[in-house]
C-alpha angles and dihedrals in degrees: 000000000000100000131089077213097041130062131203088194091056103042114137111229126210121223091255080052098247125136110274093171144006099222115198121246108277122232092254091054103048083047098052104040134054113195099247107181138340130223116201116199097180139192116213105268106236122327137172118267125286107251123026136223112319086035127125083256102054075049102068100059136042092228141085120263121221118289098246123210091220141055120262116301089355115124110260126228092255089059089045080053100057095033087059090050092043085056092046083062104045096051077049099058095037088047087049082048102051104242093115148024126240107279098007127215111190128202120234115299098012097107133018140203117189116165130183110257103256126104090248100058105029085054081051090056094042093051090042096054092046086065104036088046119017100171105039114081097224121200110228100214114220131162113209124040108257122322114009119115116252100222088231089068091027101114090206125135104253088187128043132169140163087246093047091044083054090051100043104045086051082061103047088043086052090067089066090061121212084359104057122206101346083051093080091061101045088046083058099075101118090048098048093046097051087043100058089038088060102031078049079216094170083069096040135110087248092051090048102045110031092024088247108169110148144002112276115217104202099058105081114130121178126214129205116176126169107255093008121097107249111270137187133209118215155061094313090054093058092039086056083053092060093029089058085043098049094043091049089053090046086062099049118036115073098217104076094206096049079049073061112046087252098311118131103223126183123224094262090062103045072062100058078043084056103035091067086067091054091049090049094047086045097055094046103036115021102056106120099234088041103045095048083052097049102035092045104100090045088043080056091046100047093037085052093047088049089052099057111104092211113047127093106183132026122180110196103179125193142101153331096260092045087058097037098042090053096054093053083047083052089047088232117190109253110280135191113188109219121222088045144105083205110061102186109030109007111194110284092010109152130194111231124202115187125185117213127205099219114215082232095072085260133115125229130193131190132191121216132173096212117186154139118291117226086262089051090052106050103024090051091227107189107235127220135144096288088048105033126183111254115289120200126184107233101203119197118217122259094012118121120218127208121245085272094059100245121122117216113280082226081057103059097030081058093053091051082057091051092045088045093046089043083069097063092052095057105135119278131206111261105244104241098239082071102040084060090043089057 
């Protein structure tokens, strides 16, 4: 996707199935498809942690965390930065495409920027729009003054019942395997060890007055309350804390050991860093129950943008587990991005759904996770058509492509109306007259 020079279609694909090469569009292609619309599903570009000093996080290490440009949990300038050059590339590919002309005007109704309302994500629209549309003064629609959560990117559970509770927590346990639950601690022991070795959390506030030393793996407790996100107590919660952290100051300082507290870590373990934050967004987000409640207002939104005739480019911008609870929903194939310390939702990733006129009478559509690799990110590479950000083909199970690589567009639009029904058979308590029938 996303590059006159690079196909989705043609990627090549490694065995693991990482990228291995960006092939160009190949004449037959160019030939037998016209970019019709995109569909933009996007993660906050970087932000500053969370929560500041004082907080549960500053408490874990003996060391001080970055000095972030930004106020907690709002997006950094560095963030603002990338998101600005992510946008440069992407007026440059649907300009390359066709879809638009140089410094694009559009009329009423023919793009769309809607953000969640929280500083973060609204600043990413803003910046992202800067780059895609210069000249245009784009409104960045928003609901809510900043930062109050828009219910449509809102990931809460709308429906809750003591049948769905029961469904869904067997699904979430399922992912620790013979263990259960507490399985998905105990299988975290990589994870937990490089952690404290880096947090130096034997030295830390938390170690000398509550006697915290290590990650426990048998203390997970999962939470699911009607109108609230899901949430967990426990070891891996607070591990998520350091690991977001951690991942956030790779990104910005420039010297890769003080990221790291003075360790000196090699690429493979700024992944297993990275890789708490997956699982935790995993065990929260991607269960299937869970991820068709919570998904279910932004599944509406993006089905509805891919039906208007008129529009050619929607930006939804909010958060991982927007991203990352819509494609369970979705039931898209597993997935690991290459060039990326995050492997499932990298910082400022976007989703990215086209739609293609086929020469044939017949409309495509492709999905695409496109983001910035780890390079990208640190090293601030300006992106273009010759240096494209990372493209990565999402494929959604039991739906066929064409040689080209493009499903058809009544496909997926087909699939965004399972996902959305699906929200209406979650599991209901059985009334008790019944229960006493039966």
């Amino acid at each position: 996707m996303l590059k006159r020079l690079t196909s989705l279609c043609c990627l090549t694909l490694m065995a693991a199935g990482t990228i291995a090469a960006a092939a160009p569009h190949s004449d037959a292609f160019e030939s037998q498809y016209k970019l019709q619309e995109m569909v933009v599903l996007s993660r906050h570009n970087i932000r500053s942690p969370l929560s500041g000093n004082g907080s549960a996080l500053a408490k874990l290490t003996p060391h001080s965390w970055f000095n972030w440009t930004s106020a907690p949990s709002e997006l950094s300038l560095r963030g603002g930065e990338l998101e600005t050059m992510m946008g440069q590339y992407f007026r440059k590919y649907a300009v390359a495409e066709g879809l638009m002309p140089e410094n694009y005007q559009p009329e009423n109704g023919v793009v769309r920027f809607y953000a969640n309302s929280m500083q973060r994500t609204i600043a990413t629209a803003q910046y992202f729009s800067s780059g895609m549309l210069p000249v245009a003064n784009v409104k960045i629609e928003h609901k809510y003054a900043p930062s109050k959560m828009d219910p449509v990117f809102n990931p809460q559970l709308t429906f809750v019942s003591e049948a769905f509770r029961a469904q869904a927590m067997q699904e979430i346990s399922a992912m620790g395997g013979k263990d259960g639950l507490q399985g998905i601690g105990k299988n975290m022991d990589k994870q937990y060890r490089l952690m404290e070795k880096v947090l130096d959390l034997a030295k830390s506030p938390a170690a000398k007055k509550d006697g915290m030393t290590k990650f426990r793996d048998d203390d997970l407790k999962i939470i699911l309350d009607l109108n609230k996100e899901p949430a967990m107590k426990g070891s891996l919660k607070q591990a998520n804390s350091a690991s977001d952290a951690f991942i956030l100051q790779y990104y910005e300082e420039k010297d890769p050991v003080k990221a790291a507290f003075g360790h000196k870590l090699k690429q493979s373990e700024w992944e297993t860093i990275a890789s708490v934050k997956d699982i935790y967004g995993d065990v929260l987000f991607t269960a299937p129950s869970v991820a068709v409640n919570v998904a279910h207002p932004l599944l509406q939104e993006m089905n509805k943008e891919l039906s208007l005739k008129d529009r050619k480019f929607t930006f939804l911008c909010g958060h991982d587990s927007n991203i990352a609870s819509v494609l369970a929903a979705l039931d898209a194939e597993p997935y690991e991005l290459p060039d990326s310390i995050e492997k499932k939702t990298p910082i400022g990733c976007k989703l990215v759904v086209e739609k293609w006129a086929g020469k044939d009478g017949a409309s495509y559509a492709s999905l695409n996770m496109v983001y910035q690799s780890t390079s990208q990110l640190r090293d601030r590479e300006m992106l273009d058509l010759n240096n494209p950000p990372k493209i990565y083909p999402v494929k959604l199970r039991g739906l066929t492509e064409n040689k080209d690589g493009l499903y058809r567009l009544q496909d997926v639009q087909q699939r965004f109306a399972e996902a959305i029904s699906a929200y209406d058979k979650l599991p209901k308590d059985v009334p008790a007259a019944e229960k006493k029938a039966a």
